[in-house]
N, C-alpha and C positions, 0 to 999 in steps of 0.2 A: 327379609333383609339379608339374611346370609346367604340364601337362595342368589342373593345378587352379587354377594360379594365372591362367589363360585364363579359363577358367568361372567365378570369382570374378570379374573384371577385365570380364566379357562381361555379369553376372548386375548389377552397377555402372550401366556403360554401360546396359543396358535401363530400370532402375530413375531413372537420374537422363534419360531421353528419356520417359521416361511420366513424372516428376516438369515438368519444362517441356511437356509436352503439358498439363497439367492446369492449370496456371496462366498458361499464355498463353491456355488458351481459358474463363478467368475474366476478362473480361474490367470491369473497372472502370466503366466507362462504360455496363452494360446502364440500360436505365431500369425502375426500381421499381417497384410498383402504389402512387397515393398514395393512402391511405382516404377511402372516401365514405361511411361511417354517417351523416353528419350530413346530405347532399344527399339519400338516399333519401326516396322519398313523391311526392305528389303538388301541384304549385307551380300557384299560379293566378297571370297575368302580370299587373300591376298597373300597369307605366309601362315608360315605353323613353325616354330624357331626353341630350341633349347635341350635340355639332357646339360650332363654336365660340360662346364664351362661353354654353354650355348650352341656347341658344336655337334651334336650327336643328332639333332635332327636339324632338316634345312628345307623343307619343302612345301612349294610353293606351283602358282599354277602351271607353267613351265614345267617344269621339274618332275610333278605327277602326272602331267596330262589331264588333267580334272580341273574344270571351271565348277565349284560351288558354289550355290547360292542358300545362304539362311536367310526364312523368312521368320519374324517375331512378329504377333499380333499382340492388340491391346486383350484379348481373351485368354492372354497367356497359354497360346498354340502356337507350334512352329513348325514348319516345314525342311525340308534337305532337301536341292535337287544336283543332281554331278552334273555333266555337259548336257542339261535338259533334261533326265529324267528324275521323278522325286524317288528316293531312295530313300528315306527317312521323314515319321510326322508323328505329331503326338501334345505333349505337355509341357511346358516349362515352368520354372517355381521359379522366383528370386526372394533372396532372403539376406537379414544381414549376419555379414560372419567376419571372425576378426582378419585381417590380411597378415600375415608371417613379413611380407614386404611393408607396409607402414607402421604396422601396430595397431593399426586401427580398422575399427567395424567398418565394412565397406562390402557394398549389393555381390551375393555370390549366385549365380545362378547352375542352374542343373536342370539337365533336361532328362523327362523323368520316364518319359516312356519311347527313348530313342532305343530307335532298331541296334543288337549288340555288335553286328559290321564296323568296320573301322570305316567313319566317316573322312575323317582327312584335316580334323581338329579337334581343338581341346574341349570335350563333353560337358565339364563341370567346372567352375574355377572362377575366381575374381570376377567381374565385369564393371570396364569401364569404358566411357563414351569421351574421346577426345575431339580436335581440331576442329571446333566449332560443331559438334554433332557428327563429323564424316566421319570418325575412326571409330570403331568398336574393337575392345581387346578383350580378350577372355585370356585370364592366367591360372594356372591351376593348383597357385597358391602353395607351392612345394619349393623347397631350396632346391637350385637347380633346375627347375622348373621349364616348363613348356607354355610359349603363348600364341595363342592365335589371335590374326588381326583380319581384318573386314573393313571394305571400304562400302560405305553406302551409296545405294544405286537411288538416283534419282528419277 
């Protein structure tokens, strides 16, 4: 009889060490995947605009002489190419983070294994999808700030 009331008493103990093994290693804090359905495709870069009071940068295709194209996949992989060649490929994250511009949590993305050359836009920052899907802006989430915009190629 007490032989069993060990083994019940033991059977307890294992049960509640594998119960806290399983929920301290849930850990609350992992970070989420946040959806990109709506950034997938193919973005032609269209402007790159700000520095203090908007004016310190202004360039665009014109201006540089560089047609870019970002490509975003649903495997969260992207591409860079300048007037047809690819200059940059790698990983992108999105994630939520607060914006300095609403106040509110809103998808930040960063690309995470871009080549360290100056691409010809904002790397990290904000991202939101306007005018029906066709606008992509990336903001970099700074006072004063820099944003770039993307038209989607169809």
């Amino acid at each position: 009889m007490e032989h069993l009331i060990i083994n019940r008493t033991m059977k307890k103990l294992i049960y509640f060490v594998l119960f806290t093994f399983i929920v301290v290693s849930c850990n609350s804090d992992d970070e989420t995947t946040v959806n990109n359905f709506d950034v997938i495709g193919s973005w032609n870069w269209t402007s790159t605009k700000g520095g203090i009071n908007g004016g310190n940068i202004n360039e665009t295709p014109t201006t540089t002489e560089k047609s870019i194209v970002l490509i975003l996949t649903s495997s969260y992989d992207f591409s860079v190419t300048e007037n047809g060649s690819q200059v940059s490929n790698g990983k992108y994250e999105l994630k939520m983070e607060k914006s300095i511009y609403s106040g509110e949590m809103e998808r930040f993305i960063s690309f995470k294994t871009i080549d360290q050359r100056h691409v010809g836009f904002v790397q990290s920052g904000i991202i939101n999808i306007t005018q029906n899907g066709e606008m992509l802006k990336i903001s970099d989430n700074n006072y004063d700030g820099v944003i770039s915009l993307f038209e989607k190629i169809k």
